[in-house]
Backbone as ProteinMPNN parsed JSONL, in Angstrom:
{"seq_chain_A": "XXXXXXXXXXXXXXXXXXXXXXXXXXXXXXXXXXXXXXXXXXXXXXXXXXXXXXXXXXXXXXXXXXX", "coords_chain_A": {"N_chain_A": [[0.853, -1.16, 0.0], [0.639, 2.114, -0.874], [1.496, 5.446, 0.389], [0.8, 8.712, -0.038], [2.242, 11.846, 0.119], [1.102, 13.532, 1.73], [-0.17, 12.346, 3.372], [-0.586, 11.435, 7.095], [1.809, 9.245, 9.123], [0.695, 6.235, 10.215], [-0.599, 6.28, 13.417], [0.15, 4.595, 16.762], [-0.942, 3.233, 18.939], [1.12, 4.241, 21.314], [1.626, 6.174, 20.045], [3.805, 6.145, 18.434], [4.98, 5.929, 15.018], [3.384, 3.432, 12.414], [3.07, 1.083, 10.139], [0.8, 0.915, 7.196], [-1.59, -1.484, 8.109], [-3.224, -4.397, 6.636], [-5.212, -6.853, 7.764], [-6.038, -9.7, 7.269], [-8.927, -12.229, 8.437], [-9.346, -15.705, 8.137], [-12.371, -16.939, 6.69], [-15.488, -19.148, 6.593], [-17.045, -19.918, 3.75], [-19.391, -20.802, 1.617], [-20.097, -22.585, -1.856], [-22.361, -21.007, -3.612], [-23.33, -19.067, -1.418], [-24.062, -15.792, -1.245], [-22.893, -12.572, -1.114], [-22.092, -8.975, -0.5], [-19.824, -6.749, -2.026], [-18.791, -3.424, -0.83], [-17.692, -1.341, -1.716], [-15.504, -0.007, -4.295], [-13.743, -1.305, -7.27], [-14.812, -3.821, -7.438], [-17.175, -3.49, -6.491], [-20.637, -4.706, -5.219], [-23.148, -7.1, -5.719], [-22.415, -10.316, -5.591], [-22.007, -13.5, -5.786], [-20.831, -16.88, -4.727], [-19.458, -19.643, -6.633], [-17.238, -21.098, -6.532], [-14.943, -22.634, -4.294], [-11.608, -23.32, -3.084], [-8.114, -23.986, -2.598], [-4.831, -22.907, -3.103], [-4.592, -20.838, -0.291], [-7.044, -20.418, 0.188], [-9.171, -19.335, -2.057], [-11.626, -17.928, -3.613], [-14.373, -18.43, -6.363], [-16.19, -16.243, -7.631], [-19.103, -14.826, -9.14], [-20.638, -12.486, -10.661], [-23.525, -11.033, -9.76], [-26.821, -10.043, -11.525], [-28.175, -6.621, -10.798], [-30.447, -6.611, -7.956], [-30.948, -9.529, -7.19]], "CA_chain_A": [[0.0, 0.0, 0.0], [1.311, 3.342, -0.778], [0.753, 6.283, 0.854], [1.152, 9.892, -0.714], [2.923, 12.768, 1.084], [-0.039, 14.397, 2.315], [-0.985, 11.432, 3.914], [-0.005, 11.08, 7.459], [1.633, 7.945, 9.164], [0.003, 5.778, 11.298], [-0.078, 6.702, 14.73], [-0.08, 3.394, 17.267], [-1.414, 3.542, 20.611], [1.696, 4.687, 21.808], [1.911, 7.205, 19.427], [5.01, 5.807, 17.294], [4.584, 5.41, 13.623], [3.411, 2.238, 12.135], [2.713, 0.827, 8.705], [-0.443, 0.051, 7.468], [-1.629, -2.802, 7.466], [-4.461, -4.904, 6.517], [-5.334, -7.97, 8.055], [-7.303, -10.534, 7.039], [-8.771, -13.391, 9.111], [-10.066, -16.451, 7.523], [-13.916, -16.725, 6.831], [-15.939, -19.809, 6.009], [-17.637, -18.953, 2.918], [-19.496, -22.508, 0.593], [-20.739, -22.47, -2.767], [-24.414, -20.577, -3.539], [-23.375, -18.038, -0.738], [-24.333, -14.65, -1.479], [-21.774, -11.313, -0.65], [-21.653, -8.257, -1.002], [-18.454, -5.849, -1.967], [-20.023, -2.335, -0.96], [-17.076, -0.106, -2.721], [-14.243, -0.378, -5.273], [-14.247, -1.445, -8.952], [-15.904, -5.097, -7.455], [-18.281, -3.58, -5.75], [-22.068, -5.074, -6.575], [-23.569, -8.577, -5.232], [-21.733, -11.735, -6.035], [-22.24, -15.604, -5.726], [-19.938, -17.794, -4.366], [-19.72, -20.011, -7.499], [-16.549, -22.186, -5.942], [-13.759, -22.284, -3.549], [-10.538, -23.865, -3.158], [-6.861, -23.847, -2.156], [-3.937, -22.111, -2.274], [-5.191, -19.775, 0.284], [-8.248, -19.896, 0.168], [-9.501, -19.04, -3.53], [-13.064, -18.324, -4.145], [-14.299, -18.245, -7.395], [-17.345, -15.409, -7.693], [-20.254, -14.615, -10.081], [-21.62, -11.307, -10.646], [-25.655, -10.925, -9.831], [-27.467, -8.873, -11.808], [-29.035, -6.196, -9.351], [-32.244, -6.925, -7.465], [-30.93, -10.528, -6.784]], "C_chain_A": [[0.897, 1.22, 0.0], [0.825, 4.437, -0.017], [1.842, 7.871, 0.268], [1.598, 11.285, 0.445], [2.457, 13.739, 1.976], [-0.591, 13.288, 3.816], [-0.342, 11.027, 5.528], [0.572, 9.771, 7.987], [0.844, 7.958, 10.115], [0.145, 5.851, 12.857], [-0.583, 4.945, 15.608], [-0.498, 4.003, 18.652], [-0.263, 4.181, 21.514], [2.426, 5.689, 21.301], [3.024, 7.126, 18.576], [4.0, 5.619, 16.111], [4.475, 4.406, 13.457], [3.228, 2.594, 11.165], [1.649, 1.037, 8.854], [-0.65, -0.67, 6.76], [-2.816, -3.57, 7.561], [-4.632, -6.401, 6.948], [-6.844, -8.805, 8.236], [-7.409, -11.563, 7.57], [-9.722, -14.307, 7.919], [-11.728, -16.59, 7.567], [-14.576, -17.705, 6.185], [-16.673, -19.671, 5.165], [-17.981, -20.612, 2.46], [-20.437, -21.76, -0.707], [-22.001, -22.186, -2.722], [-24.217, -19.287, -2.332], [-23.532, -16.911, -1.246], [-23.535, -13.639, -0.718], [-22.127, -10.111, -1.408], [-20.678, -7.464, -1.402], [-19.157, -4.414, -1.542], [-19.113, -0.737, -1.63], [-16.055, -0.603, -3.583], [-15.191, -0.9, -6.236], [-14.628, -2.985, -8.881], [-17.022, -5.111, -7.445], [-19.704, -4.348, -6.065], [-22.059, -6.606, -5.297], [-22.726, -9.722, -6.138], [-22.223, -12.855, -5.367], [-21.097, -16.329, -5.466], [-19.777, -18.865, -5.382], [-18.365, -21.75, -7.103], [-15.918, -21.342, -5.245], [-12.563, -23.906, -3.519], [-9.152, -23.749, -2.165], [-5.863, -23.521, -3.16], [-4.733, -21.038, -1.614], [-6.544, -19.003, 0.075], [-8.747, -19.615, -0.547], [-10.898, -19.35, -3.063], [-13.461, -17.861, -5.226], [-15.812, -17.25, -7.164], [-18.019, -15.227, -9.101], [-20.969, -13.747, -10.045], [-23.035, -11.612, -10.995], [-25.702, -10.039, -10.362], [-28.446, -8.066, -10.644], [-30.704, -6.589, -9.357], [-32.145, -8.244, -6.831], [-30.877, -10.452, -5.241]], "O_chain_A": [[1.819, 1.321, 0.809], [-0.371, 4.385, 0.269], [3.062, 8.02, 0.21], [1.059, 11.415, 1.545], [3.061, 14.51, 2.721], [-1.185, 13.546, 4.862], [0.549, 10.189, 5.395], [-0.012, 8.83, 7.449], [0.348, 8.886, 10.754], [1.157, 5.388, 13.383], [-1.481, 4.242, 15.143], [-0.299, 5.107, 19.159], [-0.688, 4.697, 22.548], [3.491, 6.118, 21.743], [3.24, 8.137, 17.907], [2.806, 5.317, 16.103], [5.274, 3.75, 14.125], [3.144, 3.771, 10.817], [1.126, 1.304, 9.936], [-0.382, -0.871, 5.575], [-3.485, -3.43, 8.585], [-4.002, -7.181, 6.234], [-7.928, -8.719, 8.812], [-6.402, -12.27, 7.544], [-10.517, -13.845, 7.1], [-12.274, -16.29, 8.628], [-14.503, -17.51, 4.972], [-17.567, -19.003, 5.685], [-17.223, -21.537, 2.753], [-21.185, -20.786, -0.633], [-22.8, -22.814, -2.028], [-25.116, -18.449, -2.403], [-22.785, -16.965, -2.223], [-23.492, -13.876, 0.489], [-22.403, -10.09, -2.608], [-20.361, -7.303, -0.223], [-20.281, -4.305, -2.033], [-19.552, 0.383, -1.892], [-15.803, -1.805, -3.49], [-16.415, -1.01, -6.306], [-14.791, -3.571, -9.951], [-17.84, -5.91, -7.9], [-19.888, -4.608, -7.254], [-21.266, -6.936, -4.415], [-22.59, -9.696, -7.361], [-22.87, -12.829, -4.32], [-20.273, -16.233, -6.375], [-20.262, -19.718, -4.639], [-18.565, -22.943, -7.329], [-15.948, -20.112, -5.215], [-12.762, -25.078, -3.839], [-9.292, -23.411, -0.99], [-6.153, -23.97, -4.269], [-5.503, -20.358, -2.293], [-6.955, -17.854, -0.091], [-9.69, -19.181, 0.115], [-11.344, -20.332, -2.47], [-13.036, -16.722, -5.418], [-16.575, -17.764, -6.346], [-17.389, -15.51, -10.12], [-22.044, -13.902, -9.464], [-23.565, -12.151, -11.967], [-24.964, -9.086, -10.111], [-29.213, -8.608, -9.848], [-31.622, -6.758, -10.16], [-32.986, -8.468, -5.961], [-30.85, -11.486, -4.573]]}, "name": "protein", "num_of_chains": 1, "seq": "XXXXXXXXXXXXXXXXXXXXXXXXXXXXXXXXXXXXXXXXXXXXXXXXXXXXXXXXXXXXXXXXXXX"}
């Protein structure tokens, strides 16, 4: 993740700088599940269509809206 010069750093509870950083925990998700994304260029309803391994892979299926 970049961050632009305007941008300040991260302050930590003890007030030092940190990175940032995103952390993701695992989430049981099965085929036919329904998600939403609610910003970015995914955003929209999806379908769980499969999943897998390496790390977790799920394969998605854009809904047309209203689903």
């Amino acid at each position: 993740m970049s961050s632009t010069p305007s941008d300040p750093p991260a302050q930590g509870l003890d007030g030092a700088a940190e990175d940032k950083i995103l952390i993701l925990r695992p989430y049981p998700v099965r085929v036919g599940q329904k998600i939403t994304i609610e910003a970015g260029p995914r955003g929209g309803d999806w379908e769980i269509i499969g999943v897998g391994e390496p790390l977790a892979q799920a394969a998605l299926s854009h809904l047309p809206q209203g689903t």
